[in-house]
N, C-alpha and C positions, 0 to 999 in steps of 0.2 A: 267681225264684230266681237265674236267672243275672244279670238286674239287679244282685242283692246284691252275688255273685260280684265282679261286675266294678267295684261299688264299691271292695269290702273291695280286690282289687286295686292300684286308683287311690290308694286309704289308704296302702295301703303303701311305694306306689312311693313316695308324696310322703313318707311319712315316712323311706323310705333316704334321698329326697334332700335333705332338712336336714339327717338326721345328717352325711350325705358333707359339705354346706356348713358345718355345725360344725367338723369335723374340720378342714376347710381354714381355716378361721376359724382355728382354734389352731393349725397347723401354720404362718400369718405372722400374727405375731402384730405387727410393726413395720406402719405402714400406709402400701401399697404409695408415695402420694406424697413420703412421709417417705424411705423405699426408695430413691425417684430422686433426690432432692434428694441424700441423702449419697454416691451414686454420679458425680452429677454434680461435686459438691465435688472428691472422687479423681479424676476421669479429667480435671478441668483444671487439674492442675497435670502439673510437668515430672515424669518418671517417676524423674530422676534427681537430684531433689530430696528423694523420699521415702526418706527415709536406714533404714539396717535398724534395726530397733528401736524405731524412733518406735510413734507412734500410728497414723497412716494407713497404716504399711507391715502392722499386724495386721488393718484394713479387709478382707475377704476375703466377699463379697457370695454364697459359693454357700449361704451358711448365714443364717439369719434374722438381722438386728443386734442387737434387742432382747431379743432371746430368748439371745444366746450373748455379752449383754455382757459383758467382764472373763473370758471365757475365753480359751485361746489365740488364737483367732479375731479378738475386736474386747476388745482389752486395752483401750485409753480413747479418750479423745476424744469422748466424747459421753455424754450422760442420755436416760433414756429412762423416761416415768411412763405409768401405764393411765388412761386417761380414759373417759370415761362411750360413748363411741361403739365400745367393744366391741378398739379397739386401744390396742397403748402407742405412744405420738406421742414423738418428739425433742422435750425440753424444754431442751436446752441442748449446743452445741459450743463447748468451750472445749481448741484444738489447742497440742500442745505444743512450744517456741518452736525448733524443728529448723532452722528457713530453709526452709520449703516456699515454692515458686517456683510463679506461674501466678495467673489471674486470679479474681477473685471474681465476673465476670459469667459466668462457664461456669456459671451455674445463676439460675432465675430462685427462689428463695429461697421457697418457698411451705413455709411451714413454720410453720403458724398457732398449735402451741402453743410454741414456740420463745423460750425467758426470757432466755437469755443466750446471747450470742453474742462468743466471744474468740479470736481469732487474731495476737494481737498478736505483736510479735516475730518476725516472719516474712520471707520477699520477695514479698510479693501487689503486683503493679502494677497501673495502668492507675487507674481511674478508680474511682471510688465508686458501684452498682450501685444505679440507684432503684428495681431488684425489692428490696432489702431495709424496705420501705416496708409488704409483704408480711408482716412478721412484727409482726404485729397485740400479740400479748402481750408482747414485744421490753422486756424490764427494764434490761439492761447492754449495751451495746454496744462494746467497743474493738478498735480499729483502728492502735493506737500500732506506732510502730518498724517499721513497711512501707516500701513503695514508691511509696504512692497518690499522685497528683497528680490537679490540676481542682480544680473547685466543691466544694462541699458539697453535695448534692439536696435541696431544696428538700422535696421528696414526704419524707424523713424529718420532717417536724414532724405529718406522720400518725400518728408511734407514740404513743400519747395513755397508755402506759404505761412509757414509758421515762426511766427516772432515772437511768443512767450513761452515759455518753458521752466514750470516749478518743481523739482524732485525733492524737497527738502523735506527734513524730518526739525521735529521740536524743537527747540533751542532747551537745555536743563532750566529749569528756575531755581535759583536761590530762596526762594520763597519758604521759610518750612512750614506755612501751612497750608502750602498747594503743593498737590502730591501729583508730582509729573514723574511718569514715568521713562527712563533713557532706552528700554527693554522692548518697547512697541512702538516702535514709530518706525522709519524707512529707514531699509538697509542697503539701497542697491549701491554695489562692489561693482571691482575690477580699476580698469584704469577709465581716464575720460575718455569717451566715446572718437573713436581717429578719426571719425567726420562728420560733421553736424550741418542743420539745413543753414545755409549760408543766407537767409533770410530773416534769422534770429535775429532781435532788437534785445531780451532779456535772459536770460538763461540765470537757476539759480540752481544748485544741487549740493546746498551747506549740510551740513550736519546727516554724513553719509560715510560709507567705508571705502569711497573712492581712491586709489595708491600709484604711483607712478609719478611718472613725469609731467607736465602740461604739453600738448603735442605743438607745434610750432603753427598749423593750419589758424589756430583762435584769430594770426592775425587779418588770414581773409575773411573770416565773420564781417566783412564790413560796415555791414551796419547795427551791429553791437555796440550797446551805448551801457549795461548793466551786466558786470558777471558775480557773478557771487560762489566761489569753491570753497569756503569758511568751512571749520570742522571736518576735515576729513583726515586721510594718511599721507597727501601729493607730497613729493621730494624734488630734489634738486635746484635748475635756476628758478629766481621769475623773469618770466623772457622779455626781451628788449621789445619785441613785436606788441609787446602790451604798451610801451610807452610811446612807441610811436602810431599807435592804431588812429587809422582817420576820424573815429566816432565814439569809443570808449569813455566813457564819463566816471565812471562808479568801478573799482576794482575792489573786489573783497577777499584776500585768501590766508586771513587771521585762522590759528590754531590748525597750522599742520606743522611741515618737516622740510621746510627749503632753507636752504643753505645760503643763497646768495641771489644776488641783483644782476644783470646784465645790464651794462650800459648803452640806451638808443644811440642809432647812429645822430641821430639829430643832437642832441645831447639833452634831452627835455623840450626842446624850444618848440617844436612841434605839436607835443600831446596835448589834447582834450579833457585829460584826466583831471576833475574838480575834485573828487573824493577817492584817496587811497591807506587801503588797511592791513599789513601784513604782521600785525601783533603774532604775538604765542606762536614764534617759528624757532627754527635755529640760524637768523643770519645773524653773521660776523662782520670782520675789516672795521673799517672808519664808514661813519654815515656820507650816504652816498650825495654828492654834490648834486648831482644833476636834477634831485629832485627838488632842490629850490630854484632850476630855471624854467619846470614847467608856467607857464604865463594864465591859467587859470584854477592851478591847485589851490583850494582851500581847507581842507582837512585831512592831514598826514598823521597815519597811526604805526609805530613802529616800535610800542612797547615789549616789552621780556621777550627780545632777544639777545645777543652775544656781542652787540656791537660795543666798540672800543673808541679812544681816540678821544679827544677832544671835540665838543659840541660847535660845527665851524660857526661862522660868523654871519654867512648869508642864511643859515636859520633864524638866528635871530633875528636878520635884518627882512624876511620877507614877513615875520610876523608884526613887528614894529614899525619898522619906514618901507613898508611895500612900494615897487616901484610905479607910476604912473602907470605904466602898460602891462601889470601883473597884478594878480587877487594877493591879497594877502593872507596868511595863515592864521584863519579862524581857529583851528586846532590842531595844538602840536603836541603828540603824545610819546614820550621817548623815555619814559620809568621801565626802571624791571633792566636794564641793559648795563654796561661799564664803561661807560663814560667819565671822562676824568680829567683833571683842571679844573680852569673857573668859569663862573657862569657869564657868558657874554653881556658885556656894557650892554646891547640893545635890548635886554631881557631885564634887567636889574631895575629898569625904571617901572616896566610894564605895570598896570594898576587892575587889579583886580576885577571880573567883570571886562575887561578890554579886550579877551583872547581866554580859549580853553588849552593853557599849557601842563603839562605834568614833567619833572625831571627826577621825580622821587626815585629810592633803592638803586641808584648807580656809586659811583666812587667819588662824585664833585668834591673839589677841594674843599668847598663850603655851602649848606646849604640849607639855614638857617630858613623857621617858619613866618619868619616876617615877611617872604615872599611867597605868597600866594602860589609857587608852583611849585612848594617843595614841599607844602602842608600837606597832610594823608598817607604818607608813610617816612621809615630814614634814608638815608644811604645806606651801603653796603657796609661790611664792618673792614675794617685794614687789614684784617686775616683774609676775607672769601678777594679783596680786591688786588694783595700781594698775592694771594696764590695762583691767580690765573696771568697776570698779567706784568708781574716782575719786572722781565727785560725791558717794557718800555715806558715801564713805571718808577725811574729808581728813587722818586723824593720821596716814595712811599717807605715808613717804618712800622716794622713790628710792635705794640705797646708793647714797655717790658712787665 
């Protein structure tokens, strides 16, 4: 009998103490490493960075996060979903763009259901933290309009779910009375990253001090539909693997240092590419044919560079009589280069509003602002267009 006793006892105790662990259970209901990581994020930055009002200044850790989101307590800055391990986990920080100052390695990022992660707009210095390698489910990542300088880390092409990706800095304003600065925003250097998560749908990292070559791998990104490498120091070709890529839509690699095009083996006929930009470079030769047999380009930018030759003929004709099974060119941008002869019959009728063309600052034989795409700047002068290009220019004369 007492045997029993002492069972029934034991019974009970064990059964106060799950309930008690229940109860604690739902009393944090955020899970405690989730806890430290967002605590860590607040206490490294500058205290007098967290402006009143923001997001992180509602951050107030003596109350559960998850449990008091969108109350006075923790108005935003982060998601929070229940997952099957009995807590709700941080599925997403996305801070609002205040100028919070202080580093992102003040935490080592362990935050495994974590989908997106957006801080952009901010002043995060210092270097780019390869515990965020750590965020295993990791979808979106930007990092744009900060402070970061260094590498790229390597250990991100671990995130085997990640499809967005912003490293970009500022774009300058022309504006003069908005005072942007070129001196604080992202620096990260070196060349592009020789291997990236092959999962990527966006990748941007414009306006950075990126140098080298493009590495050939960009063309198994397969399912890249958006790159944008604008503003940096990249040299040499732009690769054919770009024009035949199965999914590539958007090419952006205006104002660097490439020299030249490679031609797809397809010859265009293949590519996906609706919008391509390789303005403020240094390519040469004759403009490339094959870029009027892409079947869905519609905005081609190829301004100030070195290109020569004669303006052929199927440019003007995908802008004016596009073929039935082809987009026609919404925008044909080829000022700033040396081009020379006359302006194709299909372009001469074009009417205003019809198409966004520019031919301005080349050599055209004639190019008179009665046409709508030669107004906003001149041609070259007979000196800058004899001096570079003589030999295969000879009806060109010196004024005397």
């Amino acid at each position: 009998m007492s045997i029993s006793i002492c069972n029934l006892n034991l019974s009970l105790q064990y059964i106060l103490l799950m309930i008690t662990l229940l109860l604690l259970k739902v009393d944090s209901r955020t899970h405690p490493g989730d806890i430290r990581v967002l605590k860590d994020l607040k206490h490294g930055l500058h205290p007098e960075s967290i402006a009143p009002g923001s997001c992180l200044s509602s951050w107030d850790f003596s109350v559960d996060p998850c449990d008091h989101i969108f109350s006075d307590r923790f108005t935003c800055g982060f998601r929070c979903d229940w997952v099957a391990s009995g807590f709700f986990r941080v599925t997403e920080i996305t801070l609002d763009s205040v100028g919070y100052s202080g580093s992102l390695s003040s935490t080592t990022w362990n935050l495994p259901y974590l989908q997106t992660l957006d801080v952009a707009d901010n002043s995060f210095y210092g270097s780019i933290p390869d515990s965020l390698s750590n965020l295993t489910r990791l979808r979106r990542l930007s990092l744009s309009m900060n402070l970061l300088s260094g590498e790229m880390p390597v250990s991100l092409v671990s995130l085997a779910h990640l499809e967005e990706l912003y490293l970009d800095k500022e774009t300058v304003s022309m504006d003069p009375y908005h005072q942007a600065s070129t001196l604080f925003d992202n620096q990260i250097s070196g060349e592009v990253p020789s291997t990236l998560p092959v999962s990527l749908v966006e990748l941007s990292m414009r306006n950075n001090k990126l140098r080298g070559k493009l590495p050939v791998y960009v063309g198994d990104l397969e399912f890249l539909q958006v790159l944008d490498l604008s503003h940096n120091n990249l040299s040499g070709p732009i690769l054919s693997v770009l024009f035949d890529h199965p999914s590539l839509q958007q090419l952006t690699l205006s104002h660097n240092n490439f020299t030249f095009l490679q031609v797809p083996g397809s010859v265009g006929l293949t590519s996906k590419l609706i919008a391509f930009d390789s303005s403020y470079n240094d390519l040469r030769g004759i403009l490339p044919g094959f870029l009027c047999s892409m079947p869905k380009l519609s905005a081609l930018s190829l301004e100030n560079n070195k290109f020569t030759g004669m303006i052929p003929t199927r440019y003007a004709l995908k802008v004016a009589v596009p073929g039935s099974k082809s987009s026609s060119l919404e925008r044909l941008l080829l000022g700033g280069n040396y081009l020379f002869g006359p302006i194709p019959a299909a372009l001469v009728g074009l009417k205003p509003g019809s198409a966004n063309v520019s031919l301005v600052d080349n050599c055209l034989y004639r190019c008179p602002d009665t046409f709508f795409f030669c107004q906003g700047g001149d041609q070259k002068s007979l000196v800058d267009c004899k001096k570079r290009f003589q030999p295969v220019m000879p009806w060109i004369r010196t004024p005397n």
